[in-house]
VEXBA-992306 format. One record per residue (C-alpha): residue in one letter; x, y, z. Coordinates in Angstrom, 2 decimals, decimal comma, always signed. Last residue first. Example, Ala and Ser with C-alpha at 12.3 -4.5 7.8 and 13.67 -1.06 7.14 Angstrom:
BEGIN
PT  res        X        Y        Z
PT    S   +13,67    -1,06    +7,14
PT    A   +12,30    -4,50    +7,80
This chain:
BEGIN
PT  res        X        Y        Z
PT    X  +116,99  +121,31   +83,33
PT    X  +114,26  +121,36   +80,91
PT    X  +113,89  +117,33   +81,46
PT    X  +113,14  +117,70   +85,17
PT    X  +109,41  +119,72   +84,54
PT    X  +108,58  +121,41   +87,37
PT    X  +104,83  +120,59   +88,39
PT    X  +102,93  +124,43   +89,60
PT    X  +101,98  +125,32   +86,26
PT    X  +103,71  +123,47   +83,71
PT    X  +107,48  +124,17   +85,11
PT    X  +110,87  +124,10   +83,44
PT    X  +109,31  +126,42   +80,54
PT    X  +109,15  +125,84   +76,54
PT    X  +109,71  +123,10   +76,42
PT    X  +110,89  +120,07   +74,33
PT    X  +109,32  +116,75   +74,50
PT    X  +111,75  +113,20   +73,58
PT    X  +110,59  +110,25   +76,03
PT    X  +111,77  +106,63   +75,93
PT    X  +109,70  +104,83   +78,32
PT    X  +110,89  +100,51   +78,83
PT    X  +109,04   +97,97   +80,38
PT    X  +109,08   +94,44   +78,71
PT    X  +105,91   +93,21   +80,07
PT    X  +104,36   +92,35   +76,70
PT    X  +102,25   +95,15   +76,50
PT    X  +103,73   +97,00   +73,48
PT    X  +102,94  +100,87   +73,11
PT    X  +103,33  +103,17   +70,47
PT    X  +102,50  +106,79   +71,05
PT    X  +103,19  +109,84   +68,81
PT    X  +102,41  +113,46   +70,23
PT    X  +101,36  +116,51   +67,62
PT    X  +101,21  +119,46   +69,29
PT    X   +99,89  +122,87   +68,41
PT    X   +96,22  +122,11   +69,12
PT    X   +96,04  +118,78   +69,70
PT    X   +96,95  +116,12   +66,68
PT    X   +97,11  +112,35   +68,00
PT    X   +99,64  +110,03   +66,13
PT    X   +98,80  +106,44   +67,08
PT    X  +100,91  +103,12   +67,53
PT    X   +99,48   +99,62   +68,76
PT    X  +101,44   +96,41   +69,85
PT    X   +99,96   +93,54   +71,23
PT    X   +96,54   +93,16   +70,16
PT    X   +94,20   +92,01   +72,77
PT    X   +91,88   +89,30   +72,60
PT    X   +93,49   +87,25   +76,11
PT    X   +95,52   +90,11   +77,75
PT    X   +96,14   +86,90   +80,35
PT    X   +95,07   +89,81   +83,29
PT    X   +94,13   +93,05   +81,62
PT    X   +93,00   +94,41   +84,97
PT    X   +95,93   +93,38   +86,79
PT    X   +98,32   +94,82   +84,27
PT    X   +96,17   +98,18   +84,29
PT    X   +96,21   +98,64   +88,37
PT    X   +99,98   +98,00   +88,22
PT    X  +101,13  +100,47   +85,56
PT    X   +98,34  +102,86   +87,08
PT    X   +99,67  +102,09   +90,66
PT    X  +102,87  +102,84   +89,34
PT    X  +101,95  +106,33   +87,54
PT    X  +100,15  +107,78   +90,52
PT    X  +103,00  +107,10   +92,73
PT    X  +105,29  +109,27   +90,00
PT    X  +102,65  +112,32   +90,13
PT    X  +102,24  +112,13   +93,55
PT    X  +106,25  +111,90   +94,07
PT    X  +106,32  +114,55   +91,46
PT    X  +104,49  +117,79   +92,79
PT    X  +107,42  +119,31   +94,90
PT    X  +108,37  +119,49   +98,94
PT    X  +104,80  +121,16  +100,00
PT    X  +103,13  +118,95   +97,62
PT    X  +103,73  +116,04   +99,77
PT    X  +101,25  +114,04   +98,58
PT    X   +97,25  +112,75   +98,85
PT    X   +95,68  +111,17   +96,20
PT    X   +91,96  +109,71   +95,77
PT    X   +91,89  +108,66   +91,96
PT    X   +88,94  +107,10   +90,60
PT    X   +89,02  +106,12   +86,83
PT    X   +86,84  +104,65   +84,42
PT    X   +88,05  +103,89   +80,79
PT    X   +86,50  +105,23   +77,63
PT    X   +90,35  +106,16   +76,54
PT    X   +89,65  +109,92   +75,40
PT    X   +87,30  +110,77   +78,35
PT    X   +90,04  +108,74   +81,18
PT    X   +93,21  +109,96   +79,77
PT    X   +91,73  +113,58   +79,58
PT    X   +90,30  +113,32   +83,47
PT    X   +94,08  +112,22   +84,38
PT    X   +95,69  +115,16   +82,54
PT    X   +94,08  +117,66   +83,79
PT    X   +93,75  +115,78   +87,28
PT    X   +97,66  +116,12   +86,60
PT    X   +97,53  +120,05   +85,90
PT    X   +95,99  +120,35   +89,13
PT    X   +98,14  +118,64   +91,35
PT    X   +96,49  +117,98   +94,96
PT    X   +95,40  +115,29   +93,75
PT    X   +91,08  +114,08   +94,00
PT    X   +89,99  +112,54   +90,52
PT    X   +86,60  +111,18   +90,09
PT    X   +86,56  +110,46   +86,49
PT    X   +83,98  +108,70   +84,15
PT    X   +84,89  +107,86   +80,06
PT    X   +82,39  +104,81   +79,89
PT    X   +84,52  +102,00   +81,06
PT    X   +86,07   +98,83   +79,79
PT    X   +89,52   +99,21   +81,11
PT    X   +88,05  +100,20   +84,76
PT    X   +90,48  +101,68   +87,04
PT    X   +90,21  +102,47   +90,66
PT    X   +92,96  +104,14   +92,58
PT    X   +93,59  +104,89   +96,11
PT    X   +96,73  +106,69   +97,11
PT    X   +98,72  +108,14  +100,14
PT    X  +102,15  +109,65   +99,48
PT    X  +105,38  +111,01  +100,50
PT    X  +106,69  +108,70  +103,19
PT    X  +104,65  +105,69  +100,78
PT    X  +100,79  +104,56  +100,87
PT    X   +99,58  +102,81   +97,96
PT    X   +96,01  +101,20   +97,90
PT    X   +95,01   +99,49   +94,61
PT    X   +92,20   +98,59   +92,46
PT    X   +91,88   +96,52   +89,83
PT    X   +89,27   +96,22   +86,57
PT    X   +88,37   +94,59   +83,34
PT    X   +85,59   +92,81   +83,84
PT    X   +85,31   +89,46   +82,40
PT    X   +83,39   +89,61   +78,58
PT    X   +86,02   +88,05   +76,67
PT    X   +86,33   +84,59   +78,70
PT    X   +81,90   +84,84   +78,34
PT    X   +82,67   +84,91   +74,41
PT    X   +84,01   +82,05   +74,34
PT    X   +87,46   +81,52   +72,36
């Protein structure tokens, strides 16, 4: 495989604008760890700036949502066009492995992730918690 096929960049954008929300979103798969994140959720530019530093990707995020009502349609937008900004990016997925699994210690959690990019969605999620809400964003699975 040539080199040059390897080296393509690695980035998408996307504009999203739904009843409840307005995003732009950059993504870089090859990046250097940089965020510009504008929600109006704070824990989820928490969450988006840690993505970004601990996967060495770039990401701009310019969201707007109807906050007012609840946190999750900008939190659930943000998601898709992440799903759809990282598919474009990794185009054929030429040199990538398929599957990958990690165990990541932080402070008194211990998450597990494996992931398979073959275009087969599926999210099975098991989290217990100690509140319904992190901050402002309720959490549905408490109730």
């Amino acid at each position: 495989m040539a080199e040059q096929e390897l080296q393509r960049e690695r980035r998408a954008e996307i504009a999203r604008r739904t009843n409840e929300t307005d995003i732009k979103l950059a993504f870089n798969v090859d990046g250097e760890g940089k965020s510009e994140i504008e929600t109006d959720v704070p824990f989820l530019n928490h969450m988006l700036d840690l993505f970004t530093k601990h996967g060495q990707f770039d990401l701009k995020v310019d969201a707007k949502g109807d906050v007012e009502i609840d946190d999750h349609h900008t939190t659930e937008d943000i998601g898709i066009c992440l799903g759809q900004t990282l598919r474009e990016a990794l185009g054929d997925k030429r040199g990538i492995k398929r599957y990958a699994n990690v165990f990541v210690p932080m402070d008194e959690a211990l998450a597990q992730v494996a992931i398979d990019i073959s275009n087969r969605p599926h999210l099975e999620y098991r989290a217990e918690y100690p509140s319904a809400t992190v901050g402002e964003l309720y959490n549905g699975a408490c109730a």
